[in-house]
N, C-alpha and C positions, 0 to 999 in steps of 0.2 A: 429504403430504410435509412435513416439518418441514425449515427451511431455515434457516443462520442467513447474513446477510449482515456481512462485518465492514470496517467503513470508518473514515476517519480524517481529523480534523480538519487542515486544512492553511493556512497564510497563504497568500494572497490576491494575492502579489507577492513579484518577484524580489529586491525589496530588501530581503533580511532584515537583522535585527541580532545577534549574536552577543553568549551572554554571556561577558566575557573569564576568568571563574574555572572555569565548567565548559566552556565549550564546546560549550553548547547553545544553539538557539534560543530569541529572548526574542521572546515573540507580545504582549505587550503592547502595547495602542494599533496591532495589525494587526487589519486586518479577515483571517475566516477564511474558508472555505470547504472543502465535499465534497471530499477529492481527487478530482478528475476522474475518472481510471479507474474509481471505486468506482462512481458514475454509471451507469454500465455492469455491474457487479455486480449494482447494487441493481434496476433494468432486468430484468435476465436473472431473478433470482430472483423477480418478482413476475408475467412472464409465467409463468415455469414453475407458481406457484400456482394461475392462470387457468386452466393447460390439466391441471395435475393433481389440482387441491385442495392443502389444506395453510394450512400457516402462514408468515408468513417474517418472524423475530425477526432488528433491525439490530443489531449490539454495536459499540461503540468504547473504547478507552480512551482516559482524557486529562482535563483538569480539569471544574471544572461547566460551563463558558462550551463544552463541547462537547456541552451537548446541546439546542443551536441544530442540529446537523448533526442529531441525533436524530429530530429534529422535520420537519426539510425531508426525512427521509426516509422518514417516514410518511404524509406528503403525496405519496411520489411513491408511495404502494402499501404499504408493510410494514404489517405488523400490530401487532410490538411492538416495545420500543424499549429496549435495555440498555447505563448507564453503567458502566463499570471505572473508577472513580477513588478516587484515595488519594493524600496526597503520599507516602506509599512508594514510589509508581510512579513518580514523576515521574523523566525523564533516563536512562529506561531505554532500553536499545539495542534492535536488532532479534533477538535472542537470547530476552533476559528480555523483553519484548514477547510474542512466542508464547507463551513460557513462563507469564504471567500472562492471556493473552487464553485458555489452555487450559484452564488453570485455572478460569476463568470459565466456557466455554462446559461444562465438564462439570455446574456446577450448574444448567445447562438443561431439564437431562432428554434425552429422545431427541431427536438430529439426523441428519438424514439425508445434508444435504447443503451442506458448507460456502462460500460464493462470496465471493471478494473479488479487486480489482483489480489488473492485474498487478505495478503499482507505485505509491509514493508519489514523487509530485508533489518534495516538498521534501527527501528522501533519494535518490531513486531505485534503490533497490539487490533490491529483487524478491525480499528474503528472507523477507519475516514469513509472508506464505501458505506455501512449503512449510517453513518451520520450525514455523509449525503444526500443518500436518499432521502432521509427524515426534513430535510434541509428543502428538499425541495418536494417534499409531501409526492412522493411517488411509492411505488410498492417496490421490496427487494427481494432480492434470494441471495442469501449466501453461500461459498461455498460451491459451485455447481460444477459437475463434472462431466456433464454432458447434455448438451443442445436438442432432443426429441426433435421438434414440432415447432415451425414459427408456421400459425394461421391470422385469419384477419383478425387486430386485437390485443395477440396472446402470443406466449412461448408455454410450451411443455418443457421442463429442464429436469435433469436428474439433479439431488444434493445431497453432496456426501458426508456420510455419517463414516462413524469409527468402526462399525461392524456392519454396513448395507450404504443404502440409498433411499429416498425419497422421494416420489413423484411429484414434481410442484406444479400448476399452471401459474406461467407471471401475466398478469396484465401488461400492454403496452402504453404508454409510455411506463418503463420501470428501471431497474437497473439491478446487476448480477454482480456477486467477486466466482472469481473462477480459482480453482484448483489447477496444480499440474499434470492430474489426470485428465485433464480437457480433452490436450492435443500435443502435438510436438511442435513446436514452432519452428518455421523454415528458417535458412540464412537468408541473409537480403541477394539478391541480383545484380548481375553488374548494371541493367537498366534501372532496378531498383538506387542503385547505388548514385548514378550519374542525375536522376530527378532528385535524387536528397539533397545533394550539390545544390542544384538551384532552388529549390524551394523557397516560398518566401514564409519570411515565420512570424506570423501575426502575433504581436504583441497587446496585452491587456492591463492598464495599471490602474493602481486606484480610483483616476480621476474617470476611468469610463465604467467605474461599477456604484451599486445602488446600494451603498451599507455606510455602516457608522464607523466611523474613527473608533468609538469606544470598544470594538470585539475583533480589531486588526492586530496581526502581529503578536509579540510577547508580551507587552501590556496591557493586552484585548483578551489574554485566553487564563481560562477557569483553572487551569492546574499549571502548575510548575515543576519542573525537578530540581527538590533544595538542595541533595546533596548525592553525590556521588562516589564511590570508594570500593575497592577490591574485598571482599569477602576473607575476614580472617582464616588464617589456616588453621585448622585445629590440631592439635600434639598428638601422636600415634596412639592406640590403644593396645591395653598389655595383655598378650595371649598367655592363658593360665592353661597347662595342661598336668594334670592330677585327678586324683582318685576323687569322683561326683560330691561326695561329702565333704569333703576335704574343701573344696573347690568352695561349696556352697557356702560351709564357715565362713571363707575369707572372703568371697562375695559380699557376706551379710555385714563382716567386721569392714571390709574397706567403703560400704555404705554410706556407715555410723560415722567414721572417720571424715567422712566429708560432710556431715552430718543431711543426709539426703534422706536416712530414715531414721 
């Protein structure tokens, strides 16, 4: 089974900094980290290797300084390890994000089975795995929380809902977001550890993908964030205690006075 896992470089803390001309995160001087979820991704795809054979290639996009994450996830199990960077990328949305990560995994060769987290960390918005998919007209499940059945074909997966589960069959070639309920992800090995070291980290840039200029990057992608700001505080509200009626009057009277009724 050829498997690719796709993860994403995330800071490290809630106090990010914004930059005020685009309006995107400025990671410099943060420390980084796995989005968490992927964790869990990366996890599921290296037992499924155990129990079926196979290969399981990480892909991320994002500058050089993300293939620290590359490397720590080769340590937890993957086999190979592929960068997407260019600054034609850079400040892309979740849109062109798929669009450029599809891109990429098509010069792969054969995949079987695509696995990534259900969300990021620093966006949270749960769109890049099925806009992947759709990207590369394959079937998804999102969401899955546990792996049944891989037959010739197909997976049986559980997907979780807010009050149960779901029984899905996926087609193969297709691709999953997994939950934390999956599994627990191991720590890496000091073997694990010493192959990450050396690993070679294959690099993918613009010029070896098959898209247009026009849906790269920040000025490629369908949405933007105009503006950014801390949610006002609102002024305490004033607890009345007195007799129901009493109460009710001045309810009705402090209303009128803001003339709300």
């Amino acid at each position: 089974m050829q498997i690719v896992v796709c993860i994403k470089q995330v800071p490290d803390t809630t106090k990010v900094k914004i930059n005020p001309e685009t309006n995107t995160l400025m990671r410099e001087g943060v420390e980084s980290i796995i989005n968490p979820f992927d964790l869990y991704a990366i996890e599921e795809a290296v037992r499924l290797k155990e129990a079926h054979g196979g290969v399981v290639k990480v892909v991320t996009m994002g500058p050089p300084q993300a293939g620290s994450a590359l490397r720590e996830a080769i340590a937890l199990g993957a086999d190979e390890a592929v960068l997407v960077s260019d600054r034609a990328f850079a400040g892309a949305d979740t849109w062109v994000t798929a669009y450029t990560l599809a891109a990429a995994i098509r010069t792969l060769g054969q995949v079987d089975l695509i696995l990534c987290g259900k969300q990021a960390i620093d966006g949270d918005t749960a769109q890049v795995g099925p806009s992947l998919a759709d990207q590369l007209n394959i079937p998804f499940v999102a969401f899955v929380r546990k792996v049944r059945e891989v037959a010739d074909g197909s997976m049986v997966v559980e997907r979780m809902f807010e009050e149960g589960y779901e029984v899905v069959r996926l087609p193969i070639p297709g691709l999953m977001t997994v939950v934390k309920e999956i599994n627990e992800p191991r720590l890496p090995s000091l073997k694990g550890k010493m192959r990450a070291k050396k690993a070679e980290i294959f690099t993918i840039d613009r010029s070896a993908l098959d898209v247009e200029d026009a849906f790269l990057g920040l000025d490629g992608s369908p949405t933007r964030v105009v503006k950014i700001f801390s949610p006002e505080l609102k002024k305490a509200g004033e607890k009345w205690e007195e007799d129901p009626g009493e109460m009710a009057a001045k309810l009705v009277a402090n209303l009128r006075d803001q003339k709300i009724i």
